[in-house]
ChimeraX commands (.cxc) that place a marker at each C-alpha (Angstrom):
marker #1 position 3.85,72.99,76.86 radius 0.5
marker #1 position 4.11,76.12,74.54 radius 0.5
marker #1 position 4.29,76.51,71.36 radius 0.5
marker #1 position 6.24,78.48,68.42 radius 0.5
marker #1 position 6.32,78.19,65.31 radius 0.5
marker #1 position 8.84,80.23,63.67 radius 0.5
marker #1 position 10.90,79.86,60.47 radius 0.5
marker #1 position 13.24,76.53,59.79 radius 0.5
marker #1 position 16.83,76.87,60.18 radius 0.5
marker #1 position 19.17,75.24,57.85 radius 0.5
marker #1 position 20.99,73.48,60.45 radius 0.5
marker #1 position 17.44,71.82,60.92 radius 0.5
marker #1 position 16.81,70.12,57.48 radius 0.5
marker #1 position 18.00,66.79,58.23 radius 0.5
marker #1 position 15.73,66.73,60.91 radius 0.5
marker #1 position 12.46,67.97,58.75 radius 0.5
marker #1 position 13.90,65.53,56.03 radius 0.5
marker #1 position 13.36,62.51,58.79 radius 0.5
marker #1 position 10.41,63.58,59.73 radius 0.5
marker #1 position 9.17,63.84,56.27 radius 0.5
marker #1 position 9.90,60.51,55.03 radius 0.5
marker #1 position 8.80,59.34,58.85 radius 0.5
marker #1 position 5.34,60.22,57.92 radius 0.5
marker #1 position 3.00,57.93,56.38 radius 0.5
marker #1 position 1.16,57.39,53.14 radius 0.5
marker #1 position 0.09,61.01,53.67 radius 0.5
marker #1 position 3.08,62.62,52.29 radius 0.5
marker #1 position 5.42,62.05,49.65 radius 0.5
marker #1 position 9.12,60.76,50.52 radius 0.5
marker #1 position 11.68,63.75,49.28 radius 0.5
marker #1 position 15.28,63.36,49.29 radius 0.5
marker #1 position 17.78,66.55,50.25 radius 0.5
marker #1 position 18.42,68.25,47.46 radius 0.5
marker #1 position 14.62,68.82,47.53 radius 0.5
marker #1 position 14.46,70.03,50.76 radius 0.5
marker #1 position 17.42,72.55,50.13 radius 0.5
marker #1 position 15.56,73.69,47.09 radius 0.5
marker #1 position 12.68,74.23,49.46 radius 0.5
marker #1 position 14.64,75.85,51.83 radius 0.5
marker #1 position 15.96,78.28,49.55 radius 0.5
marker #1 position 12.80,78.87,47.25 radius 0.5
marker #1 position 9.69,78.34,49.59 radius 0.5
marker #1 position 7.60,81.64,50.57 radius 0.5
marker #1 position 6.46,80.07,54.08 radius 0.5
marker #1 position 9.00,77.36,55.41 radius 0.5
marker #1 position 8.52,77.47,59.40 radius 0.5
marker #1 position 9.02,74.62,61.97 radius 0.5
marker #1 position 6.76,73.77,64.99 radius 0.5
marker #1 position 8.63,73.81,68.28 radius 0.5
marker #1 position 7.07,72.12,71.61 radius 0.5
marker #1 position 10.16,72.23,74.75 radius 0.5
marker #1 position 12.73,72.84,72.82 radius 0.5
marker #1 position 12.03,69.82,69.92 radius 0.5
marker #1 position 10.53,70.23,66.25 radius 0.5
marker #1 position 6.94,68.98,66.44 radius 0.5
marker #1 position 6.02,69.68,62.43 radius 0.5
marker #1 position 7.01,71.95,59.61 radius 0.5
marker #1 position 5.31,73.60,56.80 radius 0.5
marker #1 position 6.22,74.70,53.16 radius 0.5
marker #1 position 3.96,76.90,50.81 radius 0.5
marker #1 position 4.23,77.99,47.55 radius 0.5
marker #1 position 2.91,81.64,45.96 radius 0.5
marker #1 position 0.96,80.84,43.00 radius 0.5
marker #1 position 3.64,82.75,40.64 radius 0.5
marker #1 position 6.77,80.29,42.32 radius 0.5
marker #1 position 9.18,78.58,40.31 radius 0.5
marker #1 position 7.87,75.33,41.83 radius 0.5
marker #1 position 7.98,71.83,40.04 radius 0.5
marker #1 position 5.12,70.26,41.65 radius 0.5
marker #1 position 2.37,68.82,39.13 radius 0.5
marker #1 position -0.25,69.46,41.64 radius 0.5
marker #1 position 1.20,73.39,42.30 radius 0.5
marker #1 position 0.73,73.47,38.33 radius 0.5
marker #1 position -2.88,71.65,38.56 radius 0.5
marker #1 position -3.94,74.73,41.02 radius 0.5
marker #1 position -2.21,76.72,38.71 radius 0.5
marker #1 position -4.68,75.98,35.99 radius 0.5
marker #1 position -7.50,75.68,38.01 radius 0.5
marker #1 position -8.12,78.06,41.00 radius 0.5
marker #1 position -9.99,80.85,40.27 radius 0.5
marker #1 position -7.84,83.01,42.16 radius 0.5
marker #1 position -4.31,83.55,43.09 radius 0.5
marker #1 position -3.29,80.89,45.95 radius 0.5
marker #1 position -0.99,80.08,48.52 radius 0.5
marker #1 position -0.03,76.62,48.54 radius 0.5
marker #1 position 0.91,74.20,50.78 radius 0.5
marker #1 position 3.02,72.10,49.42 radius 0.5
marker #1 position 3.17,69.65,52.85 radius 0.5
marker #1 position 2.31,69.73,55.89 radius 0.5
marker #1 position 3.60,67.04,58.70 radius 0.5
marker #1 position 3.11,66.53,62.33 radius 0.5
marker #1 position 5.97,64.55,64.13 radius 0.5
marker #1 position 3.80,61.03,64.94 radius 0.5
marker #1 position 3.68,61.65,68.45 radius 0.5
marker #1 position 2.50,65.27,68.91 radius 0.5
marker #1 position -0.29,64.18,66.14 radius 0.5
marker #1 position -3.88,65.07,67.97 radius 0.5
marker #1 position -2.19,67.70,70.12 radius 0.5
marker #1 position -3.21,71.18,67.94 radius 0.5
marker #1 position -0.13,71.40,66.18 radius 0.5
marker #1 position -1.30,71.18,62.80 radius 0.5
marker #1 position -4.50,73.78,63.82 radius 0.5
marker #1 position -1.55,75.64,65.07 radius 0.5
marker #1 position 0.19,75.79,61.86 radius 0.5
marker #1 position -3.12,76.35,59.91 radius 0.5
marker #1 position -3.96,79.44,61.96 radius 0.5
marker #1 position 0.10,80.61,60.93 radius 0.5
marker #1 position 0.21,80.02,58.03 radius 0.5
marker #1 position -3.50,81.58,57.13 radius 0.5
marker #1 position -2.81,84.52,58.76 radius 0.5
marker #1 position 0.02,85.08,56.41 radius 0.5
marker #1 position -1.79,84.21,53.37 radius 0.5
marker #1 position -4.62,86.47,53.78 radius 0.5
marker #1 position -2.80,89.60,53.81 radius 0.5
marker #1 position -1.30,88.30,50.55 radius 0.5
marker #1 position -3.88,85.85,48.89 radius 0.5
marker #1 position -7.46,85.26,48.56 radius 0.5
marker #1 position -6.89,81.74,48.04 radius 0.5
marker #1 position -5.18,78.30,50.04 radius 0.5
marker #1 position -4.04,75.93,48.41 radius 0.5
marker #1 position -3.55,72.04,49.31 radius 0.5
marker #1 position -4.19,68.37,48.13 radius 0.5
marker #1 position -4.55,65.01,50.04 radius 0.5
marker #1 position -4.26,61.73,48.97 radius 0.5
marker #1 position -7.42,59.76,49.05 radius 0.5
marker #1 position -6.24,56.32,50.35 radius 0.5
marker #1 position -6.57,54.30,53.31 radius 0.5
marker #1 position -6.44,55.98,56.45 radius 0.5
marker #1 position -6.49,59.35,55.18 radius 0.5
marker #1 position -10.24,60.24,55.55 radius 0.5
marker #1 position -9.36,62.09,59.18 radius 0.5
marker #1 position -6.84,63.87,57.00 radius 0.5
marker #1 position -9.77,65.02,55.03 radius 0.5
marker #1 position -11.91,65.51,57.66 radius 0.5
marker #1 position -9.16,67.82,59.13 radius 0.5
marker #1 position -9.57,70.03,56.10 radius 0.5
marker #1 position -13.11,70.16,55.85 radius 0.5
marker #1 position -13.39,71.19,59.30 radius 0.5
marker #1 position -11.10,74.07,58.48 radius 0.5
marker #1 position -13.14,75.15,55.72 radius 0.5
marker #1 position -11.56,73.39,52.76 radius 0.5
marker #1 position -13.39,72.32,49.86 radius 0.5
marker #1 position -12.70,70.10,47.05 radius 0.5
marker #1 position -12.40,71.64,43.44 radius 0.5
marker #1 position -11.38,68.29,41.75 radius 0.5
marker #1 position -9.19,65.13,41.78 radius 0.5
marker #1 position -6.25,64.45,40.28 radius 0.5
marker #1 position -4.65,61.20,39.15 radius 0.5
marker #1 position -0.66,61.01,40.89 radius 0.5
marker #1 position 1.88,58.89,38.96 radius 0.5
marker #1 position 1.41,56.02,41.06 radius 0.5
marker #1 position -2.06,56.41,40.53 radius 0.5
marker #1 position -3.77,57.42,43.22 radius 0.5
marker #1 position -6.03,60.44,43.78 radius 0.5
marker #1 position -5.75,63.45,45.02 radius 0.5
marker #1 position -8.54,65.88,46.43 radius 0.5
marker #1 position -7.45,69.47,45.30 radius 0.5
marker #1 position -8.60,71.58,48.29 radius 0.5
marker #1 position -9.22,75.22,48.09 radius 0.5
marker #1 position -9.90,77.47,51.32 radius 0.5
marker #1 position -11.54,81.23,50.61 radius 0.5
marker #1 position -9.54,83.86,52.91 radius 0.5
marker #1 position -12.43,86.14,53.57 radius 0.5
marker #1 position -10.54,88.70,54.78 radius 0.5
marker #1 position -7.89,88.93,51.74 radius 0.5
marker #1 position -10.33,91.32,50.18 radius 0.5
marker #1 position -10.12,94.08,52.74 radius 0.5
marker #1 position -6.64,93.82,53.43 radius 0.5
marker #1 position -5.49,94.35,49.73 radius 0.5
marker #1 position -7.90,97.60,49.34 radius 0.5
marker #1 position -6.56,99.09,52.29 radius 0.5
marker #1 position -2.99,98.29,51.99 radius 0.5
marker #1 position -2.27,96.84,49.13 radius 0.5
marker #1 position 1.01,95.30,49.31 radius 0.5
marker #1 position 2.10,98.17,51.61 radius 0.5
marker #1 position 1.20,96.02,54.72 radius 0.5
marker #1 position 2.45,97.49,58.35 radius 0.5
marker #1 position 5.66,96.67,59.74 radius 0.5
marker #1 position 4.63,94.86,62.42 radius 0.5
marker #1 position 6.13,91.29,63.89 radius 0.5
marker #1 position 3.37,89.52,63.46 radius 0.5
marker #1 position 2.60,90.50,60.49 radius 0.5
marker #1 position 5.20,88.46,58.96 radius 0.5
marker #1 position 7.66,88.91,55.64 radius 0.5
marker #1 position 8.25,86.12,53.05 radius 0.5
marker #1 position 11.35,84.49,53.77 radius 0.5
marker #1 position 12.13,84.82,49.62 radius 0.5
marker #1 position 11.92,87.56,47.40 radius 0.5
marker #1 position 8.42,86.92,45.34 radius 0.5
marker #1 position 8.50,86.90,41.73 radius 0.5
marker #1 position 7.03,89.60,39.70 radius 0.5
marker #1 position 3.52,88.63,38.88 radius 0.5
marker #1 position 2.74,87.18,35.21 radius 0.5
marker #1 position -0.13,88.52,33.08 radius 0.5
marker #1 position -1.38,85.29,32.06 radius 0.5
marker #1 position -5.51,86.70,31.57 radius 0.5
marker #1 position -6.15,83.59,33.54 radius 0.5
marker #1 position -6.74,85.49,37.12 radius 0.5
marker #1 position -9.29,88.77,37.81 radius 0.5
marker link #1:1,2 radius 0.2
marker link #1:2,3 radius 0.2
marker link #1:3,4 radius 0.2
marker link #1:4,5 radius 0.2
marker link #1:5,6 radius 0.2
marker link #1:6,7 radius 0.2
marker link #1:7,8 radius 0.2
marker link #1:8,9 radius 0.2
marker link #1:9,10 radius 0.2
marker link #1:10,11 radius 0.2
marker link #1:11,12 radius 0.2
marker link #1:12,13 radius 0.2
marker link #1:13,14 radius 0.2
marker link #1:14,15 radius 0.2
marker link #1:15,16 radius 0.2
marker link #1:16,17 radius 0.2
marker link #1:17,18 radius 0.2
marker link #1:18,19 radius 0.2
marker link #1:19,20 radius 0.2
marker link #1:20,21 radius 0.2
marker link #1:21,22 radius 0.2
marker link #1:22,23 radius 0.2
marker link #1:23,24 radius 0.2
marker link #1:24,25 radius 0.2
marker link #1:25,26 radius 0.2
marker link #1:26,27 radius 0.2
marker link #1:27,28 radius 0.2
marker link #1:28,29 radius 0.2
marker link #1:29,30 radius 0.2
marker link #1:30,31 radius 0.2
marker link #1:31,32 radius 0.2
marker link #1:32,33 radius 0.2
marker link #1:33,34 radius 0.2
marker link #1:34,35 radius 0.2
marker link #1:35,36 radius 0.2
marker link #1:36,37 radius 0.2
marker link #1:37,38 radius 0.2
marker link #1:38,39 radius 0.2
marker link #1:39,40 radius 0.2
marker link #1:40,41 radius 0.2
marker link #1:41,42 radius 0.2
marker link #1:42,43 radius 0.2
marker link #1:43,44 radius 0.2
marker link #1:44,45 radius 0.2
marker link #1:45,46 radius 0.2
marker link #1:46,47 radius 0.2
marker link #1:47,48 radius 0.2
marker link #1:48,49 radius 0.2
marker link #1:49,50 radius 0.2
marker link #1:50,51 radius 0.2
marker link #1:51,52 radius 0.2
marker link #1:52,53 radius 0.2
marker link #1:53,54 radius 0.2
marker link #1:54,55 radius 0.2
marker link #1:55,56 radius 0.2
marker link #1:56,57 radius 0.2
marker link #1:57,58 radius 0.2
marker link #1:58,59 radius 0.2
marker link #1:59,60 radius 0.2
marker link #1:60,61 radius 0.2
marker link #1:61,62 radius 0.2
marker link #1:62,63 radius 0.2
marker link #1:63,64 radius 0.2
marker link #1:64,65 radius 0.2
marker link #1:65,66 radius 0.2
marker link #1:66,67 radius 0.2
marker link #1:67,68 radius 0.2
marker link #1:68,69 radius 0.2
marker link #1:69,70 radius 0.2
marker link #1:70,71 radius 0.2
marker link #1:71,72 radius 0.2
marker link #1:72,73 radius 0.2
marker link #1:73,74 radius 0.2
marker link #1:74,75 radius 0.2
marker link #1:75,76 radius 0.2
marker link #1:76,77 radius 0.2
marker link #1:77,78 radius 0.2
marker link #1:78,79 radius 0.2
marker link #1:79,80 radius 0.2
marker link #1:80,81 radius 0.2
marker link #1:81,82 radius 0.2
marker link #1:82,83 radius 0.2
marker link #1:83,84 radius 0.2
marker link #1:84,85 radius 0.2
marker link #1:85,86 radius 0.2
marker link #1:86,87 radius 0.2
marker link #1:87,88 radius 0.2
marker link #1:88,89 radius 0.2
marker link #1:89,90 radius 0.2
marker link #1:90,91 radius 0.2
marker link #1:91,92 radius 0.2
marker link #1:92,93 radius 0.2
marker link #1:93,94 radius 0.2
marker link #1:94,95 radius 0.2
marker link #1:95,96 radius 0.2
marker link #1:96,97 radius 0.2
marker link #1:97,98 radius 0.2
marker link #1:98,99 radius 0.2
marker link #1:99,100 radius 0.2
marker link #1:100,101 radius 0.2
marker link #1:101,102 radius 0.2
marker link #1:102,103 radius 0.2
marker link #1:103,104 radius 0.2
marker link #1:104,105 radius 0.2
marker link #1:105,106 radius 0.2
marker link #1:106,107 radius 0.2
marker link #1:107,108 radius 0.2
marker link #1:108,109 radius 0.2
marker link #1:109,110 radius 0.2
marker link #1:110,111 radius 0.2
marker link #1:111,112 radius 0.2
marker link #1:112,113 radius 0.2
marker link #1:113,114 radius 0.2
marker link #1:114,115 radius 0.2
marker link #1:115,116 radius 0.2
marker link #1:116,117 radius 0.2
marker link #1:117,118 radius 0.2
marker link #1:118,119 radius 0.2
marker link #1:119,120 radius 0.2
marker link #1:120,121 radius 0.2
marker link #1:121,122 radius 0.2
marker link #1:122,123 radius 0.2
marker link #1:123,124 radius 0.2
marker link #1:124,125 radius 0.2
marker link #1:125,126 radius 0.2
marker link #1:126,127 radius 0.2
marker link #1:127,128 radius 0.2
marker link #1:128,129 radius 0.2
marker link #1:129,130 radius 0.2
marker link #1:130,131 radius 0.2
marker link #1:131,132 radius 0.2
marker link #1:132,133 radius 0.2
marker link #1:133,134 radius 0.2
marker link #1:134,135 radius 0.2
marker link #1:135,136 radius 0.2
marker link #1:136,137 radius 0.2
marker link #1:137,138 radius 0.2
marker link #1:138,139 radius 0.2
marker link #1:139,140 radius 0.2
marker link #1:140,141 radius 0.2
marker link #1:141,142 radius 0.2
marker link #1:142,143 radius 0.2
marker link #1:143,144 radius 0.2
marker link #1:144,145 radius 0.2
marker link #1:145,146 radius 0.2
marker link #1:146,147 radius 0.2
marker link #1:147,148 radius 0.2
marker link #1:148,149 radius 0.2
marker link #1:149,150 radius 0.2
marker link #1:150,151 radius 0.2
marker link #1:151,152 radius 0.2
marker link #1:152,153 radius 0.2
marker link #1:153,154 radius 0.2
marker link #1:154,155 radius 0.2
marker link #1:155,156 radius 0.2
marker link #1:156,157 radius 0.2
marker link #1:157,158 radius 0.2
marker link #1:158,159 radius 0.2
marker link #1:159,160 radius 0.2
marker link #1:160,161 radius 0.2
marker link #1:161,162 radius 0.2
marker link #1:162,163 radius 0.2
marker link #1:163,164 radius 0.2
marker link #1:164,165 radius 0.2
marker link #1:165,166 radius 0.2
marker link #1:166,167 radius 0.2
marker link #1:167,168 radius 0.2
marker link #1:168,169 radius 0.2
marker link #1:169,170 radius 0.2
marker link #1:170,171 radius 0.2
marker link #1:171,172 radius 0.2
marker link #1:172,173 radius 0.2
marker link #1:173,174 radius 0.2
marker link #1:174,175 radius 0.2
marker link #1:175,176 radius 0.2
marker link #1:176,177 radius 0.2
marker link #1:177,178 radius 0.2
marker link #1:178,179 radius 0.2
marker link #1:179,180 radius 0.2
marker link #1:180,181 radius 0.2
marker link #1:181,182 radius 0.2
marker link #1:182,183 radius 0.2
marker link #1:183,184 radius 0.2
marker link #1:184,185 radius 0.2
marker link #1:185,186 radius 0.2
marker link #1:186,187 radius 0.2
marker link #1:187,188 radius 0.2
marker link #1:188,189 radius 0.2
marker link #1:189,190 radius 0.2
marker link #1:190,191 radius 0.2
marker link #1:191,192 radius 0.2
marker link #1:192,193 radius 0.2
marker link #1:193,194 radius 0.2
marker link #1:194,195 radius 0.2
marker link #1:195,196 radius 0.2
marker link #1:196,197 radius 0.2
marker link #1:197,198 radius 0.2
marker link #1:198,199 radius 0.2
view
């Protein structure tokens, strides 16, 4: 019962676009020429796979992204620091409860934090989504502020401190070691803006 995570491959988009809009109240419905924007502009895009099957995916965002999410652009003006964000997060319905999403956390933190101080995320505060938050909090998460969505319902704006962002950039800096696990972004990442708004 291993499992890998590893990047998405294109031939596996309508499959991550099923189980996407398979998901729940938890996670906004996209259509495919979403998804293929994802897939060609997301920093972190990788796919869960348990025996051979996708269990999950995950997309994230570098703060500096060309990325059309209101909520991206809510973090934007709000985080103190420069983020990662996850822009969704989904667990196929019947490997939920079986690690998959810590799995992905642990991935997709230990490629933030030798890039970022900061992660990113929302949830949606409705009915059944309290073990969603509960999930977060346990991972260290905490709640900045809400946001109002267009069909009006909230949205806890989650931020997650990566403790050891600090060390890695004064050692390396964005000279990191060329090592596999290290990980590369699967997109070429913008050139940082001067906007006076980040230390």
């Amino acid at each position: 019962m291993s499992l890998l995570i590893r990047d998405v491959q294109e031939h596996e988009l309508e499959q991550v676009l099923a189980m996407n809009n398979a998901a729940g109240p938890g996670i906004l419905p996209i259509d495919a020429a979403r998804l293929a924007r994802f897939h060609r502009d997301a920093e972190y895009f990788r796919v869960a796979e348990r025996n051979g099957q996708l269990a999950g995916f995950l997309v994230a965002f570098g703060h500096d992204a060309d990325h059309d999410s209101d909520n991206f652009h809510w973090f934007r003006k709000n985080a103190s620091k420069p983020f990662l964000y996850t822009d969704r997060i989904v667990v196929a319905s019947q490997r939920r409860g079986g690690g998959v999403g810590r799995a992905f956390y642990a991935d997709v933190q230990s490629y933030a934090e030798q890039r970022y101080p900061q992660l990113a995320c929302e949830v949606f505060v409705r009915d059944g989504t309290d073990p969603v938050l509960l999930f977060h909090g346990a991972l260290g998460f905490q709640e900045i502020g809400q946001r109002r969505q267009d069909d009006g319902t909230m949205a806890s704006m989650l931020i997650r401190d990566l403790c050891s962002y600090e060390w890695i950039h004064q050692t390396y800096g964005t000279q990191l070691p060329d090592a596999p696990w290290v990980g590369r972004p699967r997109t070429p990442l913008p050139v940082p803006r001067n906007t006076g708004t980040h230390a």
